[in-house]
C-alpha positions in Angstrom: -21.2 15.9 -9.4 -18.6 13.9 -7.3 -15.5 15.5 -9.0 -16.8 19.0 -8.0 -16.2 17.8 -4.3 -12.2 17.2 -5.2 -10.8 18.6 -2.0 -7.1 18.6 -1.3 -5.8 19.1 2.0 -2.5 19.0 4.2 -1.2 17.0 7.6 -2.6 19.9 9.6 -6.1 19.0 9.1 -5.3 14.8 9.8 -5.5 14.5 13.2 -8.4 12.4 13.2 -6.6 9.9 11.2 -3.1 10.4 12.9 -4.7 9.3 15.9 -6.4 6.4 14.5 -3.0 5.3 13.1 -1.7 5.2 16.7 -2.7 2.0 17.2 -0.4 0.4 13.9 2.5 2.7 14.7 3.2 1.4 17.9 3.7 -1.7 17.0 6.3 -0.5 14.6 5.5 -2.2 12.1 5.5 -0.7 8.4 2.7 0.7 8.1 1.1 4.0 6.6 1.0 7.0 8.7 -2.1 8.2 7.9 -4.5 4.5 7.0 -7.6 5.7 6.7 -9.0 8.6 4.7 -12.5 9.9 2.8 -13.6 9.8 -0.4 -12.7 12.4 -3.2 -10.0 13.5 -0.6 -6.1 13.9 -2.1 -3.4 13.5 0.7 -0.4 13.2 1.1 0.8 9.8 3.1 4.0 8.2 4.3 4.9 4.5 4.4 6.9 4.5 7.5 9.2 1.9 8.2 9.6 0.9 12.1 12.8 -0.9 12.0 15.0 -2.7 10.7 15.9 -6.7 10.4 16.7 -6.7 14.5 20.1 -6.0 16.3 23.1 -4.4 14.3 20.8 -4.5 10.8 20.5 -1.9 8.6 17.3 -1.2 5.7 19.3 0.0 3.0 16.4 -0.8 0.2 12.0 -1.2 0.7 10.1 -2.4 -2.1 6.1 -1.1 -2.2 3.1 -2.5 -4.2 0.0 -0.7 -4.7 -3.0 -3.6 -6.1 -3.5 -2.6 -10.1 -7.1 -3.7 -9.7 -6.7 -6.0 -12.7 -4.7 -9.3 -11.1 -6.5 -8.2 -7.7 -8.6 -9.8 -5.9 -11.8 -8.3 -4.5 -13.9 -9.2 -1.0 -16.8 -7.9 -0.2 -17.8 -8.3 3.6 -14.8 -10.5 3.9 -15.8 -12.7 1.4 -13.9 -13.5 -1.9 -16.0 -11.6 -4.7 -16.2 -12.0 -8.7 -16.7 -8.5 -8.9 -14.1 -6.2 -10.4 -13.0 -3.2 -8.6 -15.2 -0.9 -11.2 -17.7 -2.0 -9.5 -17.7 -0.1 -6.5 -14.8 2.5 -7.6 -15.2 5.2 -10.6 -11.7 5.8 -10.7 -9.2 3.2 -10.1 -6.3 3.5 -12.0 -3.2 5.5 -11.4 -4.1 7.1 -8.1 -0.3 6.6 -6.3 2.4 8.6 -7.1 5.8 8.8 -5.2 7.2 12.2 -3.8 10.6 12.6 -4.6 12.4 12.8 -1.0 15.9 11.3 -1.2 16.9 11.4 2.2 17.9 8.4 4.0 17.6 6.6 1.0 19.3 8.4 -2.4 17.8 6.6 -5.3 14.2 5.8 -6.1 11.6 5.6 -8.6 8.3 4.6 -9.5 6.9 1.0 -10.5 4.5 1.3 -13.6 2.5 -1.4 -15.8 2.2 -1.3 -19.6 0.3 1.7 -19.4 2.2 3.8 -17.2 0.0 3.7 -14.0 1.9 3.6 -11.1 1.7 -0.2 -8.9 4.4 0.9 -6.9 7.7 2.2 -5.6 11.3 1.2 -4.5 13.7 3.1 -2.6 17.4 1.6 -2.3 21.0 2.9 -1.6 20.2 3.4 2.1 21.2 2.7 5.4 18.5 3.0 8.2 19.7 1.5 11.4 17.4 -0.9 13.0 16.6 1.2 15.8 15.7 4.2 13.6 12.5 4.8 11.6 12.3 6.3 8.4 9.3 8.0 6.2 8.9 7.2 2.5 6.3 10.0 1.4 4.0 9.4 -1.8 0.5 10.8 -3.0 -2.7 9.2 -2.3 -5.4 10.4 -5.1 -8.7 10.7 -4.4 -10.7 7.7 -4.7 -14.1 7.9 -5.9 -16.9 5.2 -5.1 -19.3 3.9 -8.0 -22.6 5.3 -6.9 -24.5 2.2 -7.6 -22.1 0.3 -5.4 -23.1 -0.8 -2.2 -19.6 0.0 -0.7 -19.3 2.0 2.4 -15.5 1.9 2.4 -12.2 0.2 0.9 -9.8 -0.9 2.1 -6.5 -1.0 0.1 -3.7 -3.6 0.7 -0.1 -2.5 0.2 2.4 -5.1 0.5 5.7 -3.7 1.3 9.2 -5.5 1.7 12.4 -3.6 3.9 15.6 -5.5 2.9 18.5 -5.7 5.1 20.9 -8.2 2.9 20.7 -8.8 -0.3 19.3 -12.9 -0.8 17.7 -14.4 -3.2 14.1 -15.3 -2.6 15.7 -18.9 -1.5 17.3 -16.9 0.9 14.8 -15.1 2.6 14.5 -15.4 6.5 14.3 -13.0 9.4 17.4 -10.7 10.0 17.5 -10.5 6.1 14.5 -8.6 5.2 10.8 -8.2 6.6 8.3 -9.0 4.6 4.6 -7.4 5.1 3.1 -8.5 2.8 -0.6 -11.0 2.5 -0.5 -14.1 2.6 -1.8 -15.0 -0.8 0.5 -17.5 -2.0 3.2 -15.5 -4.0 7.2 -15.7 -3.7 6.7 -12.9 -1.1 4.3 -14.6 1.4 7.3 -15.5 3.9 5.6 -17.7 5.8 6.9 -18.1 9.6 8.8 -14.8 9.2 8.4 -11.8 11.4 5.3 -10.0 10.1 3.6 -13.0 8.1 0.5 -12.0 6.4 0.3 -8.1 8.2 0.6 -6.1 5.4 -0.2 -1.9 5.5 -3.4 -1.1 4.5 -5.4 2.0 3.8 -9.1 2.4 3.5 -10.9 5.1 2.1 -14.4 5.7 3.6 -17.5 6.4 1.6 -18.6 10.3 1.9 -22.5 9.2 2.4 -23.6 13.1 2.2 -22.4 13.5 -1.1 -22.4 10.5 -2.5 -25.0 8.2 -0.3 -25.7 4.4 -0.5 -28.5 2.9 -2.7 -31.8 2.0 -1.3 -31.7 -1.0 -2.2 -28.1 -1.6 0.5 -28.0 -1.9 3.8 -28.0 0.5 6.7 -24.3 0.0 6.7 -23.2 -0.9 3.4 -20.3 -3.0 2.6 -16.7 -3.7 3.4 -14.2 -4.1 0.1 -11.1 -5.3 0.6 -8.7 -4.8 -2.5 -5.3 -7.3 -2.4 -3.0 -7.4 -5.1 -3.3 -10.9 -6.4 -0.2 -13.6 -6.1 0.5 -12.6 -9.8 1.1 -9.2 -9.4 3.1 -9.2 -6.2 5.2 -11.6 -8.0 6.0 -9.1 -10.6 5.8 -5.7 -9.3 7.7 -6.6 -6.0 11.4 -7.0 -7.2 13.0 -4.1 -7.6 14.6 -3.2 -11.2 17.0 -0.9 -12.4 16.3 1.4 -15.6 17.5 -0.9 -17.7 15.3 -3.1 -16.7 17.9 -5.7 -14.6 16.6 -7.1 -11.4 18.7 -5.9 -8.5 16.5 -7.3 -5.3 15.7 -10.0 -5.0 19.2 -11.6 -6.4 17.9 -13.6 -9.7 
């Protein structure tokens, strides 16, 4: 059974990974610190934001959205698919949570839908100088692959948004935020701004020992890509208070 191989392990044992992320990190960009892992595997990740908005800018808030896998949109080999992601994952649903960490940033909280999964996070109150780079830890559950599915891996697409000043989305341009997010066509696209259509990503590779392809695949399987679609950026981006009142992007 796949859920007997449920393994849970900590940064010490990421290397691998880490050193695969290298090549992200030093672009400082937002990205993830660890952006790849392996199937039924738990970890524990960071987004990590590079810097801010350029010279004399400060992040004081970053907005995170993890695809619901209902308005998402699914590729398979690059291509867009009609497929749903319970096609090629068991499990999707609720697999993010945040880790409570208020650091640089002192208030936070989760993002849920109508049925209390988690589709993201916000952080706000802040004030990370641009030449700083600051860690926003959260859990990472362990994805488990249909085994029907011809998927070797997938790829998860996180758009994330680090705000500088406070604009509404009218107001948008570089020096105010950074928006990496895909280019899909929602409000958040930003298109000419610094980091157009790079969003973080993390992909979860198939364990093919204990849960192998199909015969009927191919030697290598397939690529699936999983985007949050235009309509769900659009709603799970802004960031809201408890009350529900929009506080970023200004209404």
């Amino acid at each position: 059974m796949l859920t007997k191989q449920f393994k849970s392990f900590t940064h010490t044992a990421l290397t691998t990974a880490l050193l695969l992320g290298l090549s992200q990190n030093v672009l400082s960009h937002t990205r993830l610190e660890i952006p790849a892992g392996t199937e039924g595997v738990r970890i524990t990740n960071n987004v990590v934001i590079g810097h801010g908005c350029g010279d004399n800018t400060f992040v004081t808030k970053s907005s995170i959205v993890f695809p619901d896998g209902v308005d998402s949109i699914v590729k398979v080999n690059g291509a867009v698919s009609g497929d749903t992601i319970d096609s090629h994952v068991a499990n999707w649903g609720n697999l993010f949570q945040k880790v409570l960490e208020p650091v640089v940033f002192k208030a936070e909280d989760e993002k849920t839908d109508g049925s209390g999964n988690v589709v993201g996070f916000y952080v706000k109150d802040g004030k990370m100088p641009n030449h700083y780079a600051s860690y926003l830890k959260f859990r990472a559950g362990a994805v488990l692959f249909e085994p029907t599915s011809c998927a070797s891996s997938l790829k998860i697409v996180i758009p994330i948004a680090d705000i500088c000043k406070q604009t509404p989305i009218s107001g948008f341009a570089d020096g105010k935020l950074n928006l990496w997010t895909p280019a899909v066509g929602s409000d958040y696209d930003g298109p000419g701004l610094h980091g157009y259509d790079s969003p973080a990503t993390y992909t979860v590779n198939r364990d093919l020992v204990v849960n192998p392809l199909p015969g009927s695949c191919s030697a290598t399987g397939d690529v699936v890509d999983l985007v949050p679609s235009a309509a769900q950026i659009n709603r799970d981006m802004p960031i809201k208070n408890k009350k529900g009142v929009q506080i970023w992007p200004k209404p």
